[in-house]
C-alpha positions in Angstrom: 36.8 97.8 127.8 35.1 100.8 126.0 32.2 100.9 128.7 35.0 101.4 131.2 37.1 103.8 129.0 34.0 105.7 128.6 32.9 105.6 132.5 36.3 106.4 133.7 36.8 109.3 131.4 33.6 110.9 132.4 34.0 110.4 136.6 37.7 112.2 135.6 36.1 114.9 133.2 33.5 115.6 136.5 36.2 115.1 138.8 37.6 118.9 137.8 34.6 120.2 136.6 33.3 123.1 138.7 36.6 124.0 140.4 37.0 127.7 141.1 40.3 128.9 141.6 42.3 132.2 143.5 45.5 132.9 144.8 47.5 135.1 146.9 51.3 136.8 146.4 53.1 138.3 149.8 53.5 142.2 149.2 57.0 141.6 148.7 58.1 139.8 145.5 61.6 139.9 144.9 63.2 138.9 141.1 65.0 135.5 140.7 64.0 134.1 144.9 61.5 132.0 145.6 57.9 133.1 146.9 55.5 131.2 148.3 51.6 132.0 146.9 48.5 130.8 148.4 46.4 129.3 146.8 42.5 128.5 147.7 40.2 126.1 145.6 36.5 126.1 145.4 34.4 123.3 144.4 30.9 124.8 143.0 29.7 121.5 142.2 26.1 120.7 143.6 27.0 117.1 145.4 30.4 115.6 144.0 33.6 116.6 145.7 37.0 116.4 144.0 39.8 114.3 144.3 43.6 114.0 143.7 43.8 117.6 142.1 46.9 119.4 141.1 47.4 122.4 140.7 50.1 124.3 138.5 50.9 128.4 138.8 53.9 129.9 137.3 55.8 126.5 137.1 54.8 125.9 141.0 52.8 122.9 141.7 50.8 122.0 144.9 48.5 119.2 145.5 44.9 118.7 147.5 43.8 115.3 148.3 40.0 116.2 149.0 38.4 119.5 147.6 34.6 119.2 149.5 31.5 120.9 148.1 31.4 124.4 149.8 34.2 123.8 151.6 37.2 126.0 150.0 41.2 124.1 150.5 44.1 126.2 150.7 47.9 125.5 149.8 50.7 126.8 148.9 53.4 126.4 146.0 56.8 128.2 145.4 57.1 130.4 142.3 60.1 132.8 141.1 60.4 135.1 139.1 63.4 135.7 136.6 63.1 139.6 135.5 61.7 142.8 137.8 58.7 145.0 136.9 54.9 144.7 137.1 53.4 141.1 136.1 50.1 139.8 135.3 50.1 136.0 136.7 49.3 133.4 133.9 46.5 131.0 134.1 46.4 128.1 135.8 46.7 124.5 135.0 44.6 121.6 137.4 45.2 119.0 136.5 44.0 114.8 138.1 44.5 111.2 137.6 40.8 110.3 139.4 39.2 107.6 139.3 42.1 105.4 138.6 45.7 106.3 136.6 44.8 105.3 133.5 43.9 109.2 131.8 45.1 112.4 133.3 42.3 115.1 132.7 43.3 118.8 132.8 41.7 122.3 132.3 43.0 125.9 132.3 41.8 128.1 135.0 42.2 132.0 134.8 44.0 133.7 137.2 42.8 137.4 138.5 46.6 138.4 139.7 48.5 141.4 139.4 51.8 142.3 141.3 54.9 143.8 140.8 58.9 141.9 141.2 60.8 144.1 143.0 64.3 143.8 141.7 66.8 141.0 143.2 68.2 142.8 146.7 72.3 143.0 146.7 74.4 143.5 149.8 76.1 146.9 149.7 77.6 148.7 152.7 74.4 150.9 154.3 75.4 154.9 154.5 75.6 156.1 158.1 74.4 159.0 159.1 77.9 160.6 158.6 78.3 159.8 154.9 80.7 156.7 155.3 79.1 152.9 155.2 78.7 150.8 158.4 80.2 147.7 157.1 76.8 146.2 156.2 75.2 147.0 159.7 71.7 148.3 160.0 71.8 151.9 161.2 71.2 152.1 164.8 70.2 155.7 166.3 71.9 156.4 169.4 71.5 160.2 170.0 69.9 162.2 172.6 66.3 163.0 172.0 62.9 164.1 172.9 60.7 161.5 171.2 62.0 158.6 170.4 62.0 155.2 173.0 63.4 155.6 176.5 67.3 154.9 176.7 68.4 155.8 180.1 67.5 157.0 183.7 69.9 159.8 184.6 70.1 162.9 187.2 68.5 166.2 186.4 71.4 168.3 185.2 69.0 171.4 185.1 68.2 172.2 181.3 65.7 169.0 180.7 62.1 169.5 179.9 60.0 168.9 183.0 58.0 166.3 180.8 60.7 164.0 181.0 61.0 163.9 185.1 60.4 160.4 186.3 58.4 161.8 189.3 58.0 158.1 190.9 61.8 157.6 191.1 62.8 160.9 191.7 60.2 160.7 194.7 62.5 157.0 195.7 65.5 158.7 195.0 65.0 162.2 196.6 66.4 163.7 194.0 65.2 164.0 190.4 65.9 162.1 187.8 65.0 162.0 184.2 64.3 160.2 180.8 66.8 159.7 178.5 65.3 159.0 175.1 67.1 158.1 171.6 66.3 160.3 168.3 63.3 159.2 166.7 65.0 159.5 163.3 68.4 159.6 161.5 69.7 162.0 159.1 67.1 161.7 155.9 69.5 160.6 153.4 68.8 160.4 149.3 70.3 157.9 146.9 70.9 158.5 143.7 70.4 155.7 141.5 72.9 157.1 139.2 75.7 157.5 141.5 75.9 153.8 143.0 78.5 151.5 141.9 77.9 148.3 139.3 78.3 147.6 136.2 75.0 148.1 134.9 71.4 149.6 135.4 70.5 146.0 136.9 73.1 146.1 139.4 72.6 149.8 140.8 68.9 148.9 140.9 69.5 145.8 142.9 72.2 147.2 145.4 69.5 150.1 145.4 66.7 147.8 146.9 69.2 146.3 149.3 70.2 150.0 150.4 66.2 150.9 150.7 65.3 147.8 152.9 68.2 148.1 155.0 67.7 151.8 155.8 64.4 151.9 156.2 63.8 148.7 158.2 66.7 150.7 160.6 64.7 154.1 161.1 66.5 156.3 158.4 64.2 158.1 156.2 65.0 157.7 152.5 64.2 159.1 149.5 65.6 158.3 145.8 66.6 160.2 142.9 65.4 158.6 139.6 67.4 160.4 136.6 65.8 164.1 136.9 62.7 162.9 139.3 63.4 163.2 143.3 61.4 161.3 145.8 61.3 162.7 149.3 62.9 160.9 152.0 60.3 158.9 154.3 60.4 156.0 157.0 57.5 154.3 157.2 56.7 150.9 155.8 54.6 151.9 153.5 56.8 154.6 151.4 59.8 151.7 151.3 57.2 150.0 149.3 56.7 152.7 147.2 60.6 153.5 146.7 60.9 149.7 145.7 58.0 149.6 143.2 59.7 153.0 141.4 62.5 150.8 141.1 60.9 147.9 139.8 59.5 150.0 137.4 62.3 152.2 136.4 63.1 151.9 132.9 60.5 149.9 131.8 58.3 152.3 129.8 
């Protein structure tokens, strides 16, 4: 009984030995929803693979039946996260019941993760261009312009820029007729954190990040006002990631 004690608790103690471990978050974390993360296991043994190991990251578990040697496994796992603001990921637990279920042999892995919770997104009727909400709808640019994507085919009224003559239908048509394209852009618009409704700073910031998606995901440049500090208004993907990490981070120093 010893001699099998003994055997069994040294196949299990191999069994996780040499597991390497990283993992993944989307570039969007939002506070209090759940969030998948990858995660990818390594087995740096020289011969053994691993069996029956689970895996445990922020209170997420996944499971991986077969870990080969040099042949890395991915899964995924849910995880939320209750408060906003920048986070360091904890380490992670494996964890397996190999060779039989008799003892359940774990080890802590570190985990080389950074990211920051955006704050928990709250529906809030979305400014249009006019100052007045849209009941919730995306803004939608309808207006007449020179660069944005192609709306209409109309007749050449006279004052048109010859770039926008459709020569091919004009040349069906005999007579001219031209491209109608929407405004690239809306009115830039600039919220001030300070000036939103709810009851506290948690609220504002979270109707703030609803306001920021929506906006932004529907063409209107936006920009925030943080206290004394202005950010300029901007449309691209890139600066609504930005606007939503200031507000992640606002307050927290």
């Amino acid at each position: 009984m010893l001699a099998f004690m003994a055997t069994t608790g040294v196949l299990g103690w191999l069994n996780i030995r040499g597991i390497a471990l990283s993992v993944h978050l989307p570039d969007e974390v939002y506070a209090g929803t759940d969030t998948f993360l990858s995660v990818k296991l390594h087995n740096r043994k020289r011969y053994l693979p691993s069996f029956l190991i689970r895996v445990s990251v922020a209170g997420g578990t996944t499971s991986f039946l077969l870990v080969d040697r040099k042949r890395p496994q991915t899964g995924s796992l849910l995880v939320s996260f209750a408060a906003r603001g920048p986070l360091q990921l904890p380490d992670a637990s494996i964890s397996s019941p190999f060779p039989v279920n008799f003892f359940i042999r774990a080890a802590s892995l570190p985990v080389h993760q950074a990211c920051t919770v955006f704050p928990a997104p709250r529906p809030l009727p979305v400014p249009a261009p006019g100052g007045k909400p849209d009941a919730g709808e995306a803004t939608a640019v309808a207006a007449a312009g020179y660069d944005g994507e192609l709306a209409k085919i109309s007749d050449y009224r006279g004052g048109e820029p010859l770039k926008l003559i459709h020569w091919r239908l004009s040349a069906k048509h005999e007579e001219l007729k031209v491209k109608e394209l929407s405004a690239s852009a809306a009115e830039p618009l600039l919220l001030d954190l300070d000036l939103l409704p709810g009851r506290d700073l948690e609220q504002r910031l979270s109707f703030c990040t609803f306001l920021v998606n929506r906006l932004v995901k529907g063409g209107r440049p936006v920009g925030l006002k943080l206290g004394e500090r202005v950010i300029a208004p901007g449309s691209t993907r890139s600066h609504r990631l930005m606007l939503l990490t200031e507000l992640a981070s606002y307050g927290k120093n």
